[in-house]
KEGULUM-601527 format. One record per residue: x, y negated, z of N, C-alpha, C, O in turn. Coordinates in nm, 3 decimals, decimal comma. Atoms other than C-alpha are relative to their C-alpha. Layout:
KEGULUM-601527
    n_px    n_py    n_pz   ca_px   ca_py   ca_pz    c_px    c_py    c_pz    o_px    o_py    o_pz
       X       Y       Z       X       Y       Z       X       Y       Z       X       Y       Z
...
END
This chain:
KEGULUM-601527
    n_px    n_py    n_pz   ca_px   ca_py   ca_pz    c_px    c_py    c_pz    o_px    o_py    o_pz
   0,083   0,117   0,000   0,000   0,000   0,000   0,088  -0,124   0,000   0,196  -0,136   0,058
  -0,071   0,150   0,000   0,099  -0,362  -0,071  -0,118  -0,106   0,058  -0,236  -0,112   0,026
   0,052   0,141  -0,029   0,004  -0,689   0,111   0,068  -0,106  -0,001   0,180  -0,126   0,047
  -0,066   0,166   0,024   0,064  -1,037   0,026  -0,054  -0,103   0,097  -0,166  -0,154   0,087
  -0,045   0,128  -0,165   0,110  -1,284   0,347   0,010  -0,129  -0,055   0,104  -0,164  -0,127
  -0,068   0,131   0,028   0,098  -1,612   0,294  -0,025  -0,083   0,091  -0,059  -0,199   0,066
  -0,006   0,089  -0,137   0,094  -1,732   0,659   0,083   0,105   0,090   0,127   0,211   0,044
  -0,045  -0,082  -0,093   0,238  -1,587   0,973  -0,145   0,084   0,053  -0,155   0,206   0,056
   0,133  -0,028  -0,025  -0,119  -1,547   1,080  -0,042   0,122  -0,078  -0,095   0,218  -0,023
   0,081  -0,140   0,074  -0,212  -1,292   0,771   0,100   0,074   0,065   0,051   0,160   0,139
  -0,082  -0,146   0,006   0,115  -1,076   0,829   0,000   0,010   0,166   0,070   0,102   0,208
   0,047  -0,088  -0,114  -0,003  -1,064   1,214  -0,131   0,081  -0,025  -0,158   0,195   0,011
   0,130  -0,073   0,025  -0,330  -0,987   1,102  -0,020   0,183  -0,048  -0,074   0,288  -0,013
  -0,038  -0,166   0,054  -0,195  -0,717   0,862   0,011   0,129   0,115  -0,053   0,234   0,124
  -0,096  -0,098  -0,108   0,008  -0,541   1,156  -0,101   0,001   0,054  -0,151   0,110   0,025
   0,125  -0,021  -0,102  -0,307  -0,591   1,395  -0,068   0,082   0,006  -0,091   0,152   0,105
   0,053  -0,069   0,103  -0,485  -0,429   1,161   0,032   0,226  -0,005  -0,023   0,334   0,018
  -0,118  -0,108   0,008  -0,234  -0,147   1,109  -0,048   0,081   0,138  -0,128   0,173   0,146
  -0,018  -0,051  -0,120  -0,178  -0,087   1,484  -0,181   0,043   0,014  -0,199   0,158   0,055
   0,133  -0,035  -0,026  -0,581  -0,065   1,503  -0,026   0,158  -0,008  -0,071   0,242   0,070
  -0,018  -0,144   0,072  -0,537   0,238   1,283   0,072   0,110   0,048   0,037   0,228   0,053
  -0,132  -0,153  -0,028  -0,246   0,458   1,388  -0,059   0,076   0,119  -0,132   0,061   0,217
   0,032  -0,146  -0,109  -0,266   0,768   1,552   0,123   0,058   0,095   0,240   0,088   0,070
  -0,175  -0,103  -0,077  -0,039   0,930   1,832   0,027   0,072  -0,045  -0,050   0,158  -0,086
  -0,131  -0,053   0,090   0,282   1,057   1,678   0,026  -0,081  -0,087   0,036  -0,015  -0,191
   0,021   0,068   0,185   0,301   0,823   1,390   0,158  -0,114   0,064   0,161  -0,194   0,158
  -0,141   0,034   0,004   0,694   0,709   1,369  -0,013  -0,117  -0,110  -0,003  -0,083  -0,228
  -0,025   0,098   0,103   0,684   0,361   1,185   0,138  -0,070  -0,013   0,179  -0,136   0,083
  -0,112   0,091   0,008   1,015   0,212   1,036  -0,045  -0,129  -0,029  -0,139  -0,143  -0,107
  -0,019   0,161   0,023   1,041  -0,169   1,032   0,095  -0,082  -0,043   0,152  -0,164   0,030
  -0,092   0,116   0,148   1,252  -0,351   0,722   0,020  -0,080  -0,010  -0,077  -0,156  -0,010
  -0,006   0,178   0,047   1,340  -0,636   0,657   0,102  -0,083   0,017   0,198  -0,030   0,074
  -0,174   0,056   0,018   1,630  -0,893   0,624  -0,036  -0,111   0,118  -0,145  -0,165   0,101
  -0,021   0,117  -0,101   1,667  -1,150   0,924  -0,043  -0,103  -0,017   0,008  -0,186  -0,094
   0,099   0,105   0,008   1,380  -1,384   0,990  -0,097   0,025  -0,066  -0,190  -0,053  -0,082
   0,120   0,012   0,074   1,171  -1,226   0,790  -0,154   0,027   0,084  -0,261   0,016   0,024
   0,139  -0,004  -0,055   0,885  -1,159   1,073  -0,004   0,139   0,052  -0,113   0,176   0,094
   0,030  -0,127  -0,096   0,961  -0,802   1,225  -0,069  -0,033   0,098  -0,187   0,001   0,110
   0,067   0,049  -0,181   0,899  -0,966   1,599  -0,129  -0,027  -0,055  -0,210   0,056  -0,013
   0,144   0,084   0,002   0,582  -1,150   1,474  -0,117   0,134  -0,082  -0,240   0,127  -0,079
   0,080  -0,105   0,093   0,451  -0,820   1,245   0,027   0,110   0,125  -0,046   0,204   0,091
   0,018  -0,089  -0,104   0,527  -0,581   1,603  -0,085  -0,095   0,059  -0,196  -0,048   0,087
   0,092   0,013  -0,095   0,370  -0,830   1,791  -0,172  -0,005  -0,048  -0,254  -0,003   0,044
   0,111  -0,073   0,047   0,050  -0,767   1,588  -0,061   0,059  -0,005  -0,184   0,054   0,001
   0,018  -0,153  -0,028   0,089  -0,421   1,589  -0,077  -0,004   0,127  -0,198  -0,011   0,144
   0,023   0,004  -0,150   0,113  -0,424   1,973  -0,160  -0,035   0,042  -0,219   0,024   0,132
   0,125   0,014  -0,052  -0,235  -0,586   1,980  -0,067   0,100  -0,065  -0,098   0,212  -0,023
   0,087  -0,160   0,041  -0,412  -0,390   1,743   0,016   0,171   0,115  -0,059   0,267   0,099
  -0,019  -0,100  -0,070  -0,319  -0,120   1,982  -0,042  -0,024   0,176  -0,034   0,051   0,273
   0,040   0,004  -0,090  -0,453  -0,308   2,229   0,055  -0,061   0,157  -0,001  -0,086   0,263
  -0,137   0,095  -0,113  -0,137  -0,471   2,454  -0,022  -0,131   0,008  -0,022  -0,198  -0,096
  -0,025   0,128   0,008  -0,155  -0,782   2,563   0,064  -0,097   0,110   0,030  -0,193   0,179
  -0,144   0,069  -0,097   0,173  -0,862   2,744   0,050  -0,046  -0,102  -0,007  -0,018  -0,208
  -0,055   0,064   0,090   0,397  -1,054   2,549   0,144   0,123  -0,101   0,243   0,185  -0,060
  -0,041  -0,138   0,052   0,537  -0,805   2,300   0,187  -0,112  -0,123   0,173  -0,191  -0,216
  -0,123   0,084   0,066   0,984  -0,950   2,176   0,045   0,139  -0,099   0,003   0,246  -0,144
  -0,078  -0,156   0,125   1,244  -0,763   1,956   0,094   0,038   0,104   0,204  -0,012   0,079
  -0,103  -0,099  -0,083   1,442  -0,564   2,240   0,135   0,041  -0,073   0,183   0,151  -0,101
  -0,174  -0,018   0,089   1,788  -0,616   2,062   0,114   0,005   0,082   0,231   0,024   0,047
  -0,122  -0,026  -0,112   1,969  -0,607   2,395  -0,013   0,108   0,079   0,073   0,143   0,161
   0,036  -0,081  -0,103   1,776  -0,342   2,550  -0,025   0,130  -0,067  -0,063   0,225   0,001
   0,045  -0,070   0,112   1,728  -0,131   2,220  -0,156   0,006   0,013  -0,218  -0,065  -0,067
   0,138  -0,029  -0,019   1,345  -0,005   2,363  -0,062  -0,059   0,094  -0,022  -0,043   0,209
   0,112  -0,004  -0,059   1,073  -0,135   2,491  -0,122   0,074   0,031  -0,185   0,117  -0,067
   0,089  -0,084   0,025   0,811   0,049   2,625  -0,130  -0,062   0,071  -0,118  -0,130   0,173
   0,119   0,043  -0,009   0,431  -0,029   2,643  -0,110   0,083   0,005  -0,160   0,136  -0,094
   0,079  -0,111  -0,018   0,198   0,178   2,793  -0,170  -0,040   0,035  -0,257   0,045   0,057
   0,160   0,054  -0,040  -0,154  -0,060   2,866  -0,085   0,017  -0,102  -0,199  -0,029  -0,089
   0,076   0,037   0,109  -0,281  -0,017   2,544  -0,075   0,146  -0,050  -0,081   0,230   0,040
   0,129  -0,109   0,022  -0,535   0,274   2,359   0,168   0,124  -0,006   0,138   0,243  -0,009
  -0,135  -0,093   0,081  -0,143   0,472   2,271   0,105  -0,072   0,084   0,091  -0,194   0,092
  -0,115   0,074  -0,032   0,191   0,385   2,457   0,080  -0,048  -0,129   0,091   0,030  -0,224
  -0,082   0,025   0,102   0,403   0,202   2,223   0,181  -0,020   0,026   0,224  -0,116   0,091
  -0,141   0,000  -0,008   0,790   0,255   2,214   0,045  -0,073  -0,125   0,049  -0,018  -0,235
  -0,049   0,065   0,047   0,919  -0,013   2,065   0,142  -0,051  -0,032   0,185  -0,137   0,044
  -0,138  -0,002  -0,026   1,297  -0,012   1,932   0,054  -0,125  -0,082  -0,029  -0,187  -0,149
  -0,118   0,110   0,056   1,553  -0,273   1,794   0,145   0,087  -0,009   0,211   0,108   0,092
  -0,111  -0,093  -0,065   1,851  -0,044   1,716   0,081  -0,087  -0,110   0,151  -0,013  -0,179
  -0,071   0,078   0,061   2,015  -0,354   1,507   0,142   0,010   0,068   0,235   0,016  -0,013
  -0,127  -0,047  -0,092   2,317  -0,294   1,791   0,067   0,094  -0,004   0,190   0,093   0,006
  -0,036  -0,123   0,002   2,339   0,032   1,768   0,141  -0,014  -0,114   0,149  -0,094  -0,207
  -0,130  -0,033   0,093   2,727   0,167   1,607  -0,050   0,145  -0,016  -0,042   0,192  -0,130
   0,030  -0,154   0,036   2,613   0,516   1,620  -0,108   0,116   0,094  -0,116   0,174   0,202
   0,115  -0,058   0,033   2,337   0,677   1,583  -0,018   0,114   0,184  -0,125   0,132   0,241
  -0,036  -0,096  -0,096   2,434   0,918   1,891  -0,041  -0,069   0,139  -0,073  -0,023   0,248
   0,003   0,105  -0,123   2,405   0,605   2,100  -0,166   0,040   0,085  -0,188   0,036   0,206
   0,086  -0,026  -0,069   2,016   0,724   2,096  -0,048   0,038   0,084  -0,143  -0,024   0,132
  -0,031  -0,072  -0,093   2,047   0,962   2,330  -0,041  -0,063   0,137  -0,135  -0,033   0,212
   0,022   0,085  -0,149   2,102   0,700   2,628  -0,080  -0,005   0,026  -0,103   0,016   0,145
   0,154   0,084  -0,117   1,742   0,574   2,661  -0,108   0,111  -0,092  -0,218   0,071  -0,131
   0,122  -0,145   0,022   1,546   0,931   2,528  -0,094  -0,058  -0,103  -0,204  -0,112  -0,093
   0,098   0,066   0,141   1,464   0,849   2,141  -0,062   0,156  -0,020  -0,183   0,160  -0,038
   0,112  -0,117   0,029   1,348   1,226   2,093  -0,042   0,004   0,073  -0,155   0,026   0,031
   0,155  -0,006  -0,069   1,140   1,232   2,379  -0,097  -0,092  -0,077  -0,205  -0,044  -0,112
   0,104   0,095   0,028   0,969   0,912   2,243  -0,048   0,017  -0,127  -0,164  -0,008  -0,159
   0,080  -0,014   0,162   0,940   0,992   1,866  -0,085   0,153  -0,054  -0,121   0,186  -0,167
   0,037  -0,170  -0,026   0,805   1,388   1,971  -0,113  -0,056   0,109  -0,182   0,035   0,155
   0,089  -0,037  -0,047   0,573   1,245   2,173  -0,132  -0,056  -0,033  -0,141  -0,097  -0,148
   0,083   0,040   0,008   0,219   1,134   2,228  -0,042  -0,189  -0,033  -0,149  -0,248  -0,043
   0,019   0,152   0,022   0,291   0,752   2,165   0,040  -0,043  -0,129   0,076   0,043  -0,210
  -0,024   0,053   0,180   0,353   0,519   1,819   0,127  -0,051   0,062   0,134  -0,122   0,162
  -0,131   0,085   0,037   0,718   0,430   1,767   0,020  -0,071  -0,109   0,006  -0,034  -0,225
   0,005   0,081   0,096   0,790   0,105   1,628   0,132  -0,019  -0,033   0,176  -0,079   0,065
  -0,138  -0,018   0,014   1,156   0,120   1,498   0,064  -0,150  -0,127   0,077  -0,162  -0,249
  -0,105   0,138   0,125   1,346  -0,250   1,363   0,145   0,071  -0,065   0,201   0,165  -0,007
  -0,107  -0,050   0,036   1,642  -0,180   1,155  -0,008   0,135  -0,013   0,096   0,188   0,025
  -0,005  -0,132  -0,045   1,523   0,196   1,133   0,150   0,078  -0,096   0,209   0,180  -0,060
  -0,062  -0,031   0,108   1,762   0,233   0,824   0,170   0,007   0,050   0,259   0,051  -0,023
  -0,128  -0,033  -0,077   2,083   0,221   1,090  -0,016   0,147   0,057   0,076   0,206   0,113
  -0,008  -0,128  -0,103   1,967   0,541   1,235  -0,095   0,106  -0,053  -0,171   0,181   0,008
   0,077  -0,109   0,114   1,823   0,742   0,928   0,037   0,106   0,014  -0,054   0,189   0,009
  -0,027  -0,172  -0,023   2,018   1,073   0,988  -0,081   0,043   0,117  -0,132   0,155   0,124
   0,135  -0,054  -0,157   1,790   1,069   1,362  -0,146   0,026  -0,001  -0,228   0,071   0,079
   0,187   0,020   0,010   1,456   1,018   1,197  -0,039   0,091  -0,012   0,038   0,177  -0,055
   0,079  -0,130   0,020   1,208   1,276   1,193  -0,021   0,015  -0,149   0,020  -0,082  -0,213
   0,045  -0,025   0,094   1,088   1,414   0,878  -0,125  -0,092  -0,049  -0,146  -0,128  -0,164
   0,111   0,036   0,053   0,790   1,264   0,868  -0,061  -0,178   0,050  -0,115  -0,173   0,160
  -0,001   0,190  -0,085   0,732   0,812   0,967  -0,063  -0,038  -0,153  -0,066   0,028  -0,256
   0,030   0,109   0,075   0,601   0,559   0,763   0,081  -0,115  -0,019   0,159  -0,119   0,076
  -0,089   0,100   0,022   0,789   0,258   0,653  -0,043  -0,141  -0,049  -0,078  -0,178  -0,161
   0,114   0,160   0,036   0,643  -0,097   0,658   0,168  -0,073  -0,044   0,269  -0,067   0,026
  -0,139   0,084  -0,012   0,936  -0,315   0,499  -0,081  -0,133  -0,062  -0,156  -0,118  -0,159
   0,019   0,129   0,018   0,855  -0,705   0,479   0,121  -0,042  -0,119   0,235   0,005  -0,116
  -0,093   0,069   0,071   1,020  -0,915   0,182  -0,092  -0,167   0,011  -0,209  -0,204   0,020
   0,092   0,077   0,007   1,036  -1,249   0,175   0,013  -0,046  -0,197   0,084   0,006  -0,283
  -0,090   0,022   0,170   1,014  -1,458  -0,208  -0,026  -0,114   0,012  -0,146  -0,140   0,005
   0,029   0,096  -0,020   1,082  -1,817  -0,148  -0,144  -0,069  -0,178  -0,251  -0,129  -0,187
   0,084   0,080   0,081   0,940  -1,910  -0,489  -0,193   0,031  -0,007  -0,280  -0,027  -0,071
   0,149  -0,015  -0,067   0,594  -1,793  -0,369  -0,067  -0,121   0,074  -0,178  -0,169   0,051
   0,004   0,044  -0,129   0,612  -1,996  -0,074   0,110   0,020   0,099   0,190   0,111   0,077
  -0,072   0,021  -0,101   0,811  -2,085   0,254  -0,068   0,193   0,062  -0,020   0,306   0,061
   0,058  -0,115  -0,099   0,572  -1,835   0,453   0,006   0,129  -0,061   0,029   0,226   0,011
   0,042  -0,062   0,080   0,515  -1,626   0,165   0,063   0,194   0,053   0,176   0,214   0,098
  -0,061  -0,164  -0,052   0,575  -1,197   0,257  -0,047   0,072  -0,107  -0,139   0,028  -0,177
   0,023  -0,128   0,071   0,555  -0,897   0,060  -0,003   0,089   0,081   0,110   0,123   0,116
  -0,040  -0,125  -0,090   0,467  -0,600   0,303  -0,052   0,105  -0,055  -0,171   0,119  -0,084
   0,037  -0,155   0,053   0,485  -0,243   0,174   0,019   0,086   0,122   0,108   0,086   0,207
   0,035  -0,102  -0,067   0,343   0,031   0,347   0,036   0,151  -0,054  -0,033   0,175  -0,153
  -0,038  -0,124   0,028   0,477   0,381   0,290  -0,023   0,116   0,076  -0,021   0,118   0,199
   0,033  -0,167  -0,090   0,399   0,768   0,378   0,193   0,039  -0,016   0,240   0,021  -0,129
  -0,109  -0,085   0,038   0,762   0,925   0,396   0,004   0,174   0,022   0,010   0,208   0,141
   0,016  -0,158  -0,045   0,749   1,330   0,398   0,143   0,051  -0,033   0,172   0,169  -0,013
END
């Protein structure tokens, strides 16, 4: 699936949207080049799912975890990460094996760890659109 953003507002909406939808187990990667709206397209998610603590990008902490909502949401930033092994520390296969949605920034640093089976939302931006302007593709990966 493709959606075209042309506020911050639609591409929360999108994700809102999204998160409304998903089902426990459902491994989403999160794309995109710096600034393009990961934080603002999780914190979307996060509601659609029903959270409403203030949902950041955990780039110092790798995971966040969020459990008030209809699904816990494990929320990662593994932009830090050097190797992949590092997952280990804070229990990424417990969280992507279990009953909650993992939301994964940068998932494309830590592709040999992924499960077989995630989805892949990657944001572009295209200035000559617009400032705000997004491209978000939605993907099945098997």
């Amino acid at each position: 699936m493709e959606y075209n953003s042309f506020s911050p507002e639609e591409t929360y909406n999108i994700a809102r949207e999204l998160g409304e939808k998903v089902i426990p187990g459902t491994v989403i990667c999160l794309n995109g080049d710096l600034g393009v709206g990961k934080t603002l397209f999780s914190q979307g998610f996060a509601k659609g799912l029903g959270i409403e603590d203030s949902v950041n990008s955990p780039t110092f902490t790798i995971v966040q975890v969020y459990d008030e909502g209809r699904i816990p949401l494990y929320h990662f930033d593994v932009y830090r990460i050097d190797d992949p092994e590092e997952m280990d520390e804070v229990g990424f296969l417990d969280m992507i094996y279990s009953e909650g949605v993992c939301l994964i920034e940068w998932a494309n640093l830590i592709s040999d760890i992924l499960p077989e089976r995630y989805m892949t939302v990657t944001i572009e931006k295209n200035l000559e659109k617009g400032f705000d302007y997004r491209l978000i593709r939605i993907t099945e990966n098997e």
